[in-house]
Residue frames relative to the residue before (quaternion, step in Angstrom):
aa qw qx qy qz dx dy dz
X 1.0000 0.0000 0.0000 0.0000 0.00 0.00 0.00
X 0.5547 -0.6648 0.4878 0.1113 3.42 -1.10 1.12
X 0.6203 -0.4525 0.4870 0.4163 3.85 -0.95 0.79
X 0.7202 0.5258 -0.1663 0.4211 3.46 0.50 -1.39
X 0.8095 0.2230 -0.2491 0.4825 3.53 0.49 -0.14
X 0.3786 0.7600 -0.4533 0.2712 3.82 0.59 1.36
X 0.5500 0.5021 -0.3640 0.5594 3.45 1.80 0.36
X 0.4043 -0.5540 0.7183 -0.1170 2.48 -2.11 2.34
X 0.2069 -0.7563 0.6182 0.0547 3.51 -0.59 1.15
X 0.0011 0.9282 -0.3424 -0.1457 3.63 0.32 0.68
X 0.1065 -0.8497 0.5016 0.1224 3.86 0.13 0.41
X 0.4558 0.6279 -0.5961 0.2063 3.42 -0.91 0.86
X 0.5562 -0.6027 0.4767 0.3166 3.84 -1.35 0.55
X 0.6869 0.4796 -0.4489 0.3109 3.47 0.52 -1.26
X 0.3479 -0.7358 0.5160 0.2669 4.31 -0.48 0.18
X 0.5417 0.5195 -0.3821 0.5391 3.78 1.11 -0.35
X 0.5701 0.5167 -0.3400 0.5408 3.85 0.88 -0.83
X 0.5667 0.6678 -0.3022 0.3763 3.18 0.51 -1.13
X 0.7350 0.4432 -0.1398 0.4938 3.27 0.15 -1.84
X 0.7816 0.3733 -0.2467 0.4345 3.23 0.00 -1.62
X 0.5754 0.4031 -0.4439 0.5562 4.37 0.54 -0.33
X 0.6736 0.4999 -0.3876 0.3823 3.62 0.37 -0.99
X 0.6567 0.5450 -0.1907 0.4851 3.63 0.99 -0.58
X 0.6384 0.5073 -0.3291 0.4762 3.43 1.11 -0.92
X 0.7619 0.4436 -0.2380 0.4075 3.54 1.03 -1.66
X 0.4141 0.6591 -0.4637 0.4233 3.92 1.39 -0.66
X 0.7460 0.5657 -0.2168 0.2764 3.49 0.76 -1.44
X 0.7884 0.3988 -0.2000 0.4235 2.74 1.30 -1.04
X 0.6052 -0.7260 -0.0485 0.3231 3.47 1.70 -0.09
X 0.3492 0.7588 -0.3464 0.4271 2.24 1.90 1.19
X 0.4829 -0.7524 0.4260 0.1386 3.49 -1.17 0.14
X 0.0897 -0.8470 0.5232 0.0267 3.33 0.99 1.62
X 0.2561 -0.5555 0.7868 0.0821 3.25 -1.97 1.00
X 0.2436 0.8056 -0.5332 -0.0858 3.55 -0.78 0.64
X 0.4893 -0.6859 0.5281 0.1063 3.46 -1.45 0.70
X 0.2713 -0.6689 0.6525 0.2305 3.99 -0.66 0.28
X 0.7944 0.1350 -0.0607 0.5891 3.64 0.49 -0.34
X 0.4128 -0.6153 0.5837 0.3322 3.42 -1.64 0.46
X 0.3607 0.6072 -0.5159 0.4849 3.56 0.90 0.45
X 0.6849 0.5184 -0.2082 0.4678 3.50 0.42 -1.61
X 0.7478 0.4184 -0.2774 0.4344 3.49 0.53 -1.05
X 0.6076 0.4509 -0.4127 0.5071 3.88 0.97 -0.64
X 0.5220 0.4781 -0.5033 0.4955 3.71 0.32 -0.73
X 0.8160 0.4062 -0.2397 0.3342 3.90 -0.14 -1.13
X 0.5690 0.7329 -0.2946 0.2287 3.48 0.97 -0.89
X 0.1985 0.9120 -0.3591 -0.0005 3.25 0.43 0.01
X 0.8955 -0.2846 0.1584 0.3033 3.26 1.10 1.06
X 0.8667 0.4264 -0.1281 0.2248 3.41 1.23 -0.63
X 0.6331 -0.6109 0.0590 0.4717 3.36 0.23 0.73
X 0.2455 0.6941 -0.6217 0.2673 3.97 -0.93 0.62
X 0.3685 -0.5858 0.6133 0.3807 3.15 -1.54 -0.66
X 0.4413 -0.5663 0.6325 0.2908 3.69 -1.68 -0.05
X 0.0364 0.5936 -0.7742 -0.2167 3.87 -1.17 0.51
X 0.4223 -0.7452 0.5157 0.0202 3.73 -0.83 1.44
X 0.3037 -0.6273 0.7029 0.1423 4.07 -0.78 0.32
X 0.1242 -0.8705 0.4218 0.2213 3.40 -0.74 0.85
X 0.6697 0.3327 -0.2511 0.6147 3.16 1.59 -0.49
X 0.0750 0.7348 -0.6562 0.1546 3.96 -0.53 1.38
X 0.5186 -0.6086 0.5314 0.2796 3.44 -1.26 0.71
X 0.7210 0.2468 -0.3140 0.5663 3.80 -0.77 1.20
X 0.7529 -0.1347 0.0554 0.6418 3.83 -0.52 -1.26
X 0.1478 -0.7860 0.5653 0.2019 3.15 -0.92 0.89
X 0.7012 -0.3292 0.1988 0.6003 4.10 -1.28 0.46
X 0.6660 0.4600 -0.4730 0.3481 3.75 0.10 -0.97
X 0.8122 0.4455 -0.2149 0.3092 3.40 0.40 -1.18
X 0.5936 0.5154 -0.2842 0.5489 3.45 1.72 -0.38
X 0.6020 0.4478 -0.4711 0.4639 3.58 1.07 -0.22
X 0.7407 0.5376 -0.2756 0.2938 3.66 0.95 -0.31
X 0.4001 0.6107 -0.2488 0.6364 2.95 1.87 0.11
X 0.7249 0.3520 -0.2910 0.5157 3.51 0.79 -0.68
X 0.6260 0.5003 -0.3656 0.4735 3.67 1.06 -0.51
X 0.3666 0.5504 -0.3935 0.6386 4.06 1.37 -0.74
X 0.9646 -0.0002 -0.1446 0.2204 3.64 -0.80 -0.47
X 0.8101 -0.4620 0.1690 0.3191 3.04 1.30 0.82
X 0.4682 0.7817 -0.3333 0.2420 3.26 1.61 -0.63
X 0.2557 -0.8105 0.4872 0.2007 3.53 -0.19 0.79
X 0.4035 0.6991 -0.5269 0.2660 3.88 0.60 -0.28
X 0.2813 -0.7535 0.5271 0.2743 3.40 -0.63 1.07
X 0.3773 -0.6631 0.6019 0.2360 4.34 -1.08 0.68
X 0.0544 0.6347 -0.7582 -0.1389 2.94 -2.00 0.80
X 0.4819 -0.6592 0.4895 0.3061 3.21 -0.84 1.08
X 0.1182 0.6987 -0.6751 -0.2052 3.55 -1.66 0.06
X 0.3171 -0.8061 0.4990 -0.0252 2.98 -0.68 2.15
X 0.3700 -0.7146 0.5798 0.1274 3.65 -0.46 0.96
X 0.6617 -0.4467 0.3598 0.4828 4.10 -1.01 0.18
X 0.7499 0.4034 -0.1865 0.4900 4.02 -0.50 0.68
X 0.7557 0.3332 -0.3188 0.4650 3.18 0.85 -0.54
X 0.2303 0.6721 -0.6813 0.1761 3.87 0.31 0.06
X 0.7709 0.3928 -0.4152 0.2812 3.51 -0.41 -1.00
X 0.4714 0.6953 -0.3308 0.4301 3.73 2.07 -0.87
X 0.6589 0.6789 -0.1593 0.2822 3.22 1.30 -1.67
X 0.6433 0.5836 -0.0591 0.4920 2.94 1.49 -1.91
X 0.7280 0.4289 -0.1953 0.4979 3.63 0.60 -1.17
X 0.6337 0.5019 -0.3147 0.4975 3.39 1.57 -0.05
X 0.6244 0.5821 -0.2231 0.4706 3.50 1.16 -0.49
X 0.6825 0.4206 -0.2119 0.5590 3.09 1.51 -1.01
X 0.7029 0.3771 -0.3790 0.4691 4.00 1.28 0.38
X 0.8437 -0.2315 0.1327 0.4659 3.32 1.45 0.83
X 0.5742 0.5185 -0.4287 0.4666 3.76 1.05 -0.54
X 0.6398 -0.6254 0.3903 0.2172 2.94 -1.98 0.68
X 0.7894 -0.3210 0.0742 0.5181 2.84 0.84 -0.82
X 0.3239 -0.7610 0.5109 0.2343 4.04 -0.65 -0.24
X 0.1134 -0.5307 0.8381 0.0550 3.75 -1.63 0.94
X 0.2434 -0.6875 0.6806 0.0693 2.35 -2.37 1.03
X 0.3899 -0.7776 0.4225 0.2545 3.45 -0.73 1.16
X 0.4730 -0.1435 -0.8319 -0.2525 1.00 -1.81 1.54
X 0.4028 -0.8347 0.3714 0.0555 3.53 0.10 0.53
X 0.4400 -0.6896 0.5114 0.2634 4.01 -0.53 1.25
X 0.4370 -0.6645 0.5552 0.2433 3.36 -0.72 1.86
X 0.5830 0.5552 -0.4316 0.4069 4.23 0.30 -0.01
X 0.7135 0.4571 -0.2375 0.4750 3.23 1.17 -0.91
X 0.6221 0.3936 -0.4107 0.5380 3.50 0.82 -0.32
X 0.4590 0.6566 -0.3931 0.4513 3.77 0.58 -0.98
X 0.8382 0.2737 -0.2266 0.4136 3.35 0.01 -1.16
X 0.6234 0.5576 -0.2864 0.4674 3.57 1.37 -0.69
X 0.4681 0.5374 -0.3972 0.5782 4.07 1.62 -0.26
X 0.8305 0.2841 -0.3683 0.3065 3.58 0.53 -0.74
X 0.4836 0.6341 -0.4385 0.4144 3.46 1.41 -0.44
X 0.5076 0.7261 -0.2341 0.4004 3.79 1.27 -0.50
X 0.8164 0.3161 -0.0283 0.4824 2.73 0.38 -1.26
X 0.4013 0.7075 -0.3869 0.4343 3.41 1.50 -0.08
X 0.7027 0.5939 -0.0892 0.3815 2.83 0.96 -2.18
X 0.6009 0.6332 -0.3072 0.3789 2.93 1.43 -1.48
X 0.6149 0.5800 -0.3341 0.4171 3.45 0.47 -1.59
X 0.5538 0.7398 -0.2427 0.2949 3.59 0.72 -1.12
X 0.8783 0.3408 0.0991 0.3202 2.50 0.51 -1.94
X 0.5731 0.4940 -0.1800 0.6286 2.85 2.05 -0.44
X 0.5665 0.4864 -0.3917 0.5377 3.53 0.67 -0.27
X 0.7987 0.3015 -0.2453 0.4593 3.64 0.18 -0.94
X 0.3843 0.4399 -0.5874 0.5601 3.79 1.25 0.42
X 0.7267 0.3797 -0.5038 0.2719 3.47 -0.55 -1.18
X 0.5964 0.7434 -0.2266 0.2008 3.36 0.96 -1.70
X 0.5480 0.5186 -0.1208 0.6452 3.20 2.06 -1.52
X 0.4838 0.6302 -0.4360 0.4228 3.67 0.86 -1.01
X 0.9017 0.1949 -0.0526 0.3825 3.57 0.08 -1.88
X 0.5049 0.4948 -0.5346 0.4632 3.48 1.34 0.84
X 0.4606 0.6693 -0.3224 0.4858 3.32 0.99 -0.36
X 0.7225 0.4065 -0.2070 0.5194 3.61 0.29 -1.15
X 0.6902 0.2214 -0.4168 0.5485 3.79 0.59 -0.62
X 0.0892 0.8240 -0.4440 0.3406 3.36 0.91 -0.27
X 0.7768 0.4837 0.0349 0.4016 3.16 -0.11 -2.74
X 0.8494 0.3986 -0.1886 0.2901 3.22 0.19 -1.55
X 0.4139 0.5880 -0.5201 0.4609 4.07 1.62 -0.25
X 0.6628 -0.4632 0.5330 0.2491 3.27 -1.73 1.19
X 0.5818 -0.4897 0.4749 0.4429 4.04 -1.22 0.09
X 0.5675 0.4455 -0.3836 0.5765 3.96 1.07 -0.60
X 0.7982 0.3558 -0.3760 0.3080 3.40 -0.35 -0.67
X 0.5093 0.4150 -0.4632 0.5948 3.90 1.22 -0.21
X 0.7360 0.4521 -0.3666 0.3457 3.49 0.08 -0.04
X 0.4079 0.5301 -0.4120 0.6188 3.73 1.63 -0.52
X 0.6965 0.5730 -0.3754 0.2136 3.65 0.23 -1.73
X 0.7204 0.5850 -0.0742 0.3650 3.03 1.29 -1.81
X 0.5771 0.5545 -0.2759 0.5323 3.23 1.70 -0.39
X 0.8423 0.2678 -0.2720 0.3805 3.42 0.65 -1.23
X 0.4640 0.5207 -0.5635 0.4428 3.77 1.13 0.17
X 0.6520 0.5891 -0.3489 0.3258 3.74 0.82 0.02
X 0.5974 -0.5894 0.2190 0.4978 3.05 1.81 0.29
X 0.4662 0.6788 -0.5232 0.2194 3.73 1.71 -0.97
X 0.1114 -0.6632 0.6037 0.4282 3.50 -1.55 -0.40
X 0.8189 -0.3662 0.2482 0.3655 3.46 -1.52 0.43
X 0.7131 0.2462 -0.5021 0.4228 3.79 0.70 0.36
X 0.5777 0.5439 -0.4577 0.4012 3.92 1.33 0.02
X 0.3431 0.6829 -0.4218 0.4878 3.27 1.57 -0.14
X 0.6231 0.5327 -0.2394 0.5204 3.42 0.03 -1.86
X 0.7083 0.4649 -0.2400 0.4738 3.57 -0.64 -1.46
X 0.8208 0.2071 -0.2654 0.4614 4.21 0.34 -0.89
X 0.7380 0.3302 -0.3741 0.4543 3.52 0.53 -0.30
X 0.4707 -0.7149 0.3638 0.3675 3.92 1.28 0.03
X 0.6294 0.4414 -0.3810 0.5136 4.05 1.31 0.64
X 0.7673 -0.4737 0.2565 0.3481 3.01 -1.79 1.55
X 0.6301 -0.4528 0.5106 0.3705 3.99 -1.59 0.58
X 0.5978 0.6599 -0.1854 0.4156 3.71 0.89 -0.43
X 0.6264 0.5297 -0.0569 0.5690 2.95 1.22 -1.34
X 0.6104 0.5288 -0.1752 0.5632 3.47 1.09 -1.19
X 0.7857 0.3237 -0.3374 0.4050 3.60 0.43 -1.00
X 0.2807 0.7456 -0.4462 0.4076 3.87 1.59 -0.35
X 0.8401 0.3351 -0.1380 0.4037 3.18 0.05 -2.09
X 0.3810 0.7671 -0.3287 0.3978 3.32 1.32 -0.83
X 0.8390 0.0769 0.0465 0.5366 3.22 -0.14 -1.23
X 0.3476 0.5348 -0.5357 0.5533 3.52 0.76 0.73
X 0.5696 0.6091 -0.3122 0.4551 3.59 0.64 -1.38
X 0.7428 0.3537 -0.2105 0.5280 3.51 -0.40 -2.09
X 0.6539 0.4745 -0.4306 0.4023 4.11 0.20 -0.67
X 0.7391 0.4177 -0.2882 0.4429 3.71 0.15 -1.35
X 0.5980 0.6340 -0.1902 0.4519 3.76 1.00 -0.84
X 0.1841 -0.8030 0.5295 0.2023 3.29 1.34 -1.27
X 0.3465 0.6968 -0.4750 0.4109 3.72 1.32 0.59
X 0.1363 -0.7514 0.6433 0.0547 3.69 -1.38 1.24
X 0.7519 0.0426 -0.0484 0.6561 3.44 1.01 0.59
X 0.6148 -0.5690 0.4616 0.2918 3.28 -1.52 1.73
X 0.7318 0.4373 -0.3876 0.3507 3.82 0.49 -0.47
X 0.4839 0.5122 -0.4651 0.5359 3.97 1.68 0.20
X 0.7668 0.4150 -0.3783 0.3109 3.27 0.63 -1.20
X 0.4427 0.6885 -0.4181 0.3939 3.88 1.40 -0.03
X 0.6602 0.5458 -0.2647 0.4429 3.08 0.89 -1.80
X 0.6199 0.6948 -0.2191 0.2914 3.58 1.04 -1.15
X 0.6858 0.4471 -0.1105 0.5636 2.99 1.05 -1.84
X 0.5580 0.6034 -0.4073 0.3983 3.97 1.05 -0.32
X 0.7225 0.3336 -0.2198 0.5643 3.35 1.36 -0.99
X 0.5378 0.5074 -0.6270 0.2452 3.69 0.42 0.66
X 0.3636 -0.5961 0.5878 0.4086 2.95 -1.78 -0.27
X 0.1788 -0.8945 0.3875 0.1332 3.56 -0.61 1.06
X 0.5842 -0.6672 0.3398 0.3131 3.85 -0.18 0.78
């Protein structure tokens, strides 16, 4: 794990939790951001890599409803619930839409500890292969309305004179865009530029 990836976004109402988790993780050496409200925490959020240990049952948005909001816009920050007595079934229905995992309070400060770092592993992960998607995407953008259309042909297996023959311009012409394509893309072989075109998002 990377200097960069040592921030615990914590969410929860109670303020004595607060303190006393905010202390626990300081110790261990991370760098908690915390929030009294998941209101508080969108206003602040601002994008950067970590994980979230999440309160499920908060007055206004509660954890369920703030992990959906993060899933709506993409937010990669992997969640650990912290489920209070009653909320398991909250806990459970949260795991099954994607969180990492959940402690119940109260809860051996080793065991969460070790669950922040399995996080934040994940994080790194997860954030690298957003950005990664980020900057295929963007070249992505910049091929010409022909060349996404050459592209689309030859990840389809076509070669460059069934190309020709479907879009109605000379095998030549095709190899232009062709390798315009693999350049702008930054692709060293038709099987990256597949792998590529798997991670776009396509209009």
């Amino acid at each position: 794990m990377n200097n960069h990836n040592n921030r615990v976004f914590l969410v929860d109402d109670d303020t004595d939790f607060r303190e006393s988790m905010q202390w626990l993780l300081s110790s261990a050496g991370y760098e908690v951001i915390s929030s009294s409200s998941a209101t508080d925490f969108l206003e602040l959020y601002q994008g950067e890599q970590g994980c979230l240990l999440l309160d499920v049952r908060m007055p206004g948005i509660n954890g369920l409803a703030l992990q959906q909001i993060l899933h709506e816009r993409n937010i990669q920050l992997p969640i650990i619930l912290i489920s209070g007595h009653g909320d398991i079934p909250m806990a459970v229905n949260a795991i099954k839409a994607g969180a990492l995992d959940f402690i119940e309070k109260p809860f051996d400060d080793r065991h969460l500890l070790n669950l922040v770092s399995k996080a934040l592993v994940i994080a790194e992960e997860r954030f690298t292969t957003f950005k990664e998607n980020q900057q295929i995407q963007l070249r992505y953008e910049t091929l010409s309305h022909r060349e996404r259309e050459v592209m689309s042909l030859v990840i389809n297996g076509q070669a460059n004179r069934e190309i020709a023959e479907s879009l109605g311009i000379s095998p030549k012409t095709v190899e232009v865009h062709r390798a315009r394509v693999m350049s702008k893309m930054q692709a060293a072989s038709l099987p990256e530029l597949v792998n590529m075109n798997n991670r776009l998002k396509h209009s």
